[in-house]
C-alpha positions in Angstrom: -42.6 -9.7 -54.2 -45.8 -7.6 -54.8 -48.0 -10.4 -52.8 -45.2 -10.9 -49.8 -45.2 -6.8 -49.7 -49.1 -6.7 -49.4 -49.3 -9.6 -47.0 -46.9 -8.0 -44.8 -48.8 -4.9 -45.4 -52.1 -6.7 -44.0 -50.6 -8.2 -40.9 -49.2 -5.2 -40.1 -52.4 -3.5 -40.1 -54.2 -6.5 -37.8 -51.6 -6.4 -35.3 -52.5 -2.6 -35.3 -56.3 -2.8 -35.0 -55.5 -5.2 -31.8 -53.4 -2.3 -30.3 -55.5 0.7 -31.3 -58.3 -0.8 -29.6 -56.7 -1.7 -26.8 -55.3 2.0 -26.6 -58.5 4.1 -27.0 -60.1 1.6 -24.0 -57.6 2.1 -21.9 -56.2 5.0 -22.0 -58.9 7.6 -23.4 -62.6 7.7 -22.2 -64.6 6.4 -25.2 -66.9 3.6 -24.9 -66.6 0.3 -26.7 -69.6 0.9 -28.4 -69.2 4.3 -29.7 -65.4 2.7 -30.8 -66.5 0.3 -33.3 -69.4 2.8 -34.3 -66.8 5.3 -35.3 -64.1 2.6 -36.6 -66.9 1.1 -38.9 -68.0 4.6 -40.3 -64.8 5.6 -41.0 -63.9 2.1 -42.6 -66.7 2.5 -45.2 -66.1 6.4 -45.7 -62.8 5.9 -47.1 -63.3 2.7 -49.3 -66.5 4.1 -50.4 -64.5 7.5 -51.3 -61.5 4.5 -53.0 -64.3 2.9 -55.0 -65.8 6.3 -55.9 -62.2 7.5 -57.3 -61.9 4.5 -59.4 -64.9 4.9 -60.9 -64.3 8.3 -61.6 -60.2 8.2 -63.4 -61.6 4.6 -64.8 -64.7 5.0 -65.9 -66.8 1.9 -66.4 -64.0 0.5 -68.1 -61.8 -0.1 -64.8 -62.5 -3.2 -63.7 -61.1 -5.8 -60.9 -61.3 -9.3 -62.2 -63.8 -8.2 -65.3 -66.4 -6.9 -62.8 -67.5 -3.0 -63.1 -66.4 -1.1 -59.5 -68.8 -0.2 -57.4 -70.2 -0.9 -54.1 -70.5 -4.2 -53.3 -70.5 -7.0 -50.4 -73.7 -8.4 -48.7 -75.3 -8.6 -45.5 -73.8 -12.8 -44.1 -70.4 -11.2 -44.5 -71.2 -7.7 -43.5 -72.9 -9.5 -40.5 -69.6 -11.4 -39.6 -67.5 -8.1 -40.0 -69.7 -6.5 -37.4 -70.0 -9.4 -35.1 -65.9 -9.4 -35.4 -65.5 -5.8 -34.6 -68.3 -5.3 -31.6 -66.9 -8.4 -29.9 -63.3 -7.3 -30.3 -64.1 -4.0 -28.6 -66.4 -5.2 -25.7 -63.4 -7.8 -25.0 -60.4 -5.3 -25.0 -61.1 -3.4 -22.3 -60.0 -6.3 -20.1 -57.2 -8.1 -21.8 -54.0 -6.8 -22.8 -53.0 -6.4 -26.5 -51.0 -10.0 -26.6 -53.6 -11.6 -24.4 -56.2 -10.7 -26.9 -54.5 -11.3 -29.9 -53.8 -14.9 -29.2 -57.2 -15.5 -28.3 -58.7 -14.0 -31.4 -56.4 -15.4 -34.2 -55.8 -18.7 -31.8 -60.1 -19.0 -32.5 -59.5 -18.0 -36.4 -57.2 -20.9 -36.7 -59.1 -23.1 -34.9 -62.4 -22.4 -37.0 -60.4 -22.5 -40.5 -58.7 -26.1 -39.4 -62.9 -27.7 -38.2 -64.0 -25.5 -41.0 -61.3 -28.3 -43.1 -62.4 -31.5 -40.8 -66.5 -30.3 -41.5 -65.5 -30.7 -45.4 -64.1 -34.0 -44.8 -60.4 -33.8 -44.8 -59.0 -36.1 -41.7 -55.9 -35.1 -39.7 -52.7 -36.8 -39.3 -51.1 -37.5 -36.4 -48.8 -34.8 -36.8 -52.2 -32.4 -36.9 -54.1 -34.6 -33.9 -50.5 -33.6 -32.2 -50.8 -29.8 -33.0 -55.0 -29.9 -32.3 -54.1 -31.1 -29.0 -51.3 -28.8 -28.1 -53.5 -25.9 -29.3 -56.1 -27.2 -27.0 -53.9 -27.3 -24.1 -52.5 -23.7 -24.8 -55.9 -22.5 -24.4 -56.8 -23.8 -20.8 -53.4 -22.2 -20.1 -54.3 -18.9 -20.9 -57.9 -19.8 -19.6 -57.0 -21.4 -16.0 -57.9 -19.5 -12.9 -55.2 -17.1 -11.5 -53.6 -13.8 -11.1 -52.7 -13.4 -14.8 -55.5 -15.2 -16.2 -57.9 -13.0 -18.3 -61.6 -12.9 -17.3 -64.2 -15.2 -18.8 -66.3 -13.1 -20.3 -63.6 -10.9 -22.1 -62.0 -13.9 -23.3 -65.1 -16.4 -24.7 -66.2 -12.8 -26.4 -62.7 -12.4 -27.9 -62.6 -16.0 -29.2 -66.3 -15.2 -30.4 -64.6 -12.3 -32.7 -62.1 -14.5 -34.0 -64.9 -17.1 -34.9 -66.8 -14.2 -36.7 -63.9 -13.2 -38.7 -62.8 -16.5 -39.9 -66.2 -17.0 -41.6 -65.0 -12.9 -43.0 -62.1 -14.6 -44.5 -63.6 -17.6 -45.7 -66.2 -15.9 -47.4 -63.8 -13.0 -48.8 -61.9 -15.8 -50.7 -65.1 -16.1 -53.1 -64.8 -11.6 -54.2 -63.8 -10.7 -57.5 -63.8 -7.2 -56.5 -62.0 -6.7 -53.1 -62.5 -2.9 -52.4 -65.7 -3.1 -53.3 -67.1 -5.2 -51.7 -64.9 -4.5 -48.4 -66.7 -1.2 -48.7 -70.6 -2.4 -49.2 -69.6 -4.9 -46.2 -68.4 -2.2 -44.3 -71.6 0.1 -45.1 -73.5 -2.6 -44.2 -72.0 -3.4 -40.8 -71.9 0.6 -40.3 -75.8 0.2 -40.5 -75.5 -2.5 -37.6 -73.2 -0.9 -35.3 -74.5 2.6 -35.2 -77.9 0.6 -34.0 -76.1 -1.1 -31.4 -75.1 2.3 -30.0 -78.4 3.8 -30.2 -79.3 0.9 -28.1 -76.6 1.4 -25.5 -76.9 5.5 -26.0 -77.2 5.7 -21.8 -73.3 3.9 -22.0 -72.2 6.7 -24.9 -68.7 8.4 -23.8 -66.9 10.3 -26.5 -63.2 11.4 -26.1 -60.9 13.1 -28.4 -58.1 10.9 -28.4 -60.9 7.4 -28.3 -62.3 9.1 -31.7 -58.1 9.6 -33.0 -57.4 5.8 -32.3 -60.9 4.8 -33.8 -60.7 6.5 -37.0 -57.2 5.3 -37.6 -58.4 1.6 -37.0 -61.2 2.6 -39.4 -59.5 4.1 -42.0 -55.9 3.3 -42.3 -55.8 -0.3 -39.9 -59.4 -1.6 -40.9 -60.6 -0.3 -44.3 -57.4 0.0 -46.4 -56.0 -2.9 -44.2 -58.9 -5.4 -45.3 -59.1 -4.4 -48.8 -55.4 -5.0 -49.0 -56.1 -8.7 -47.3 -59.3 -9.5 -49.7 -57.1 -8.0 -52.6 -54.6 -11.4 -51.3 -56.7 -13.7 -50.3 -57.7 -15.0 -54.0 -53.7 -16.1 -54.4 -53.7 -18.1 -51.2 -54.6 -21.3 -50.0 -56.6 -21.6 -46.9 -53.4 -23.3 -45.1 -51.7 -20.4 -46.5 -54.3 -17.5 -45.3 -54.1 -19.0 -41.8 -50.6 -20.1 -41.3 -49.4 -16.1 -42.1 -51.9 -14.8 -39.2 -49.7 -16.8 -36.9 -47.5 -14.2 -37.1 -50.1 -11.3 -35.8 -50.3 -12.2 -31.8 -46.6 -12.2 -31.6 -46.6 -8.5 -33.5 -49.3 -7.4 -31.2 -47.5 -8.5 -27.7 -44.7 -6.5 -28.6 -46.4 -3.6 -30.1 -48.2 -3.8 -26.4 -45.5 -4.1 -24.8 -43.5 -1.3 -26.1 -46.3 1.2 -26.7 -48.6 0.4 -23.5 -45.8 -1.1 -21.2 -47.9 -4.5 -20.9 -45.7 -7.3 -19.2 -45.2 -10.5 -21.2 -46.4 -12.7 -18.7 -45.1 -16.5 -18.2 -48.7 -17.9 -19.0 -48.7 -15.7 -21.9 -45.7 -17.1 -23.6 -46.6 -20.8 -22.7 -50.0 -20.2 -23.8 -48.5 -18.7 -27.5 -46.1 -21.3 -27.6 -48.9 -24.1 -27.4 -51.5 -22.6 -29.7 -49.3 -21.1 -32.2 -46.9 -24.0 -32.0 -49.6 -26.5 -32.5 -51.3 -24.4 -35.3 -48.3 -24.3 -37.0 -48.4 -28.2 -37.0 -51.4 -28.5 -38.6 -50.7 -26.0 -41.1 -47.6 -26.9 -42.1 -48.4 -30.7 -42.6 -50.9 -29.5 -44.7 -48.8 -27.8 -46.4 -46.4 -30.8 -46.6 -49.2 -33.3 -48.0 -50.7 -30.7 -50.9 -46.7 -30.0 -52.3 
């Protein structure tokens, strides 16, 4: 019960860094920039203050799977945090919360089933099936039209879903989670606030763009990724990306109800294609490892 409670807990918290984004770009004046500058500081502030509060009731007795707390992480995953968060923001501005949250966990599936194939396991035809309807899904949503979301938006979304698959992959080898969610978050704090000194002629800062990027830092981000590293350890990669299947479908509605997006035909086609045929592959796998 205490793992399906802190799953839920962690897709909660991704379907609402998809729709805090998405809020502070639209509807306040802050720049995308200056968002995941902000969401990043804030990220590390409060699991560095976590880690420091730990230290200090446990002493250097309190461990997390016989490791001393502190500050940890490094700079490939830090890297792939930043890469995640800069290219979710420069994307959101033009796709709508559902829209963008198919792309990006549609690309995290995608990378953690090749990520399977590169290792040498070989689908079924069950999984060829699901590849393929994945594949299809995505020229849906991709295909010229009224509703379709524009190219660059979209390849930079799927670029942050790419990024954060290798986060998860790699977060699957910590033996301290908040630890190590912090020093990555430090780390990509370090990259992002140099990104905005190199866009500083773009710089916009709003009130309400700072309110929506400190939630996703602290509460949505921070907390929320400890909480999935904390997981991650007592899941199977099948496992760790059939549960995100469930995040798009969380975000559209959130969108929907909080932003008053429409739930376009494409979009539900689209979803019902690349989740659907996700949820193929996964679940044969599944099937063959019981």
């Amino acid at each position: 019960m205490r793992l399906i409670l802190l799953t839920l807990l962690t897709l909660l918290a991704f379907a609402g860094n998809s729709v805090l984004c998405r809020m502070a770009l639209t509807t306040t004046s802050i720049d995308a920039a200056s968002f995941t500058t902000v969401r990043l500081l804030t990220g590390a502030l409060m699991l560095s203050a976590l880690v420091w509060l730990r230290t200090v009731r446990g002493g250097a007795g309190n461990t997390e799977a016989g490791r001393a707390p502190g500050i940890g992480g490094n700079w490939p995953s830090a890297l792939a945090l930043f890469a995640y968060a800069a290219a979710l923001s420069f994307s959101y501005g033009d796709l709508s919360t559902g829209t963008g949250a198919l792309l990006l966990f549609g690309a995290v599936q995608a990378s953690m089933i090749f990520t399977g194939l590169w290792v040498g396991e070989r689908p079924t035809r069950l999984q060829g099936i699901g590849q393929l309807m994945a594949m299809v899904g995505l020229i849906v949503i991709l295909l010229p039209g009224l509703t379709a979301p524009p190219l660059r938006s979209a390849v930079l979304m799927l670029g942050s879903g790419v990024a954060w698959a290798v986060y998860t992959l790699r977060g699957r080898r910590v033996t301290d989670p908040t630890g190590d969610t912090a020093g990555n978050f430090v780390r990509a704090a370090v990259l992002s606030v140099t990104l905005s000194l190199l866009l500083i002629k773009q710089l916009r800062i709003d009130q309400w763009g700072m309110t929506y990027a400190m939630l996703s830092g602290a509460v949505t981000s921070g907390l929320g990724y400890a909480l999935w590293y904390s997981v991650l350890p007592s899941l199977t990669v099948a496992r760790a990306a059939s549960i995100q299947l469930s995040v798009p479908m969380l975000a559209t509605l959130a969108g929907a109800l909080l932003l008053h997006e429409a739930i376009t035909l494409r979009l539900l086609v689209a979803s019902v294609a690349i989740l659907g045929g996700i949820a193929l592959v996964v679940i044969n796998r599944l099937t063959k490892a019981a």
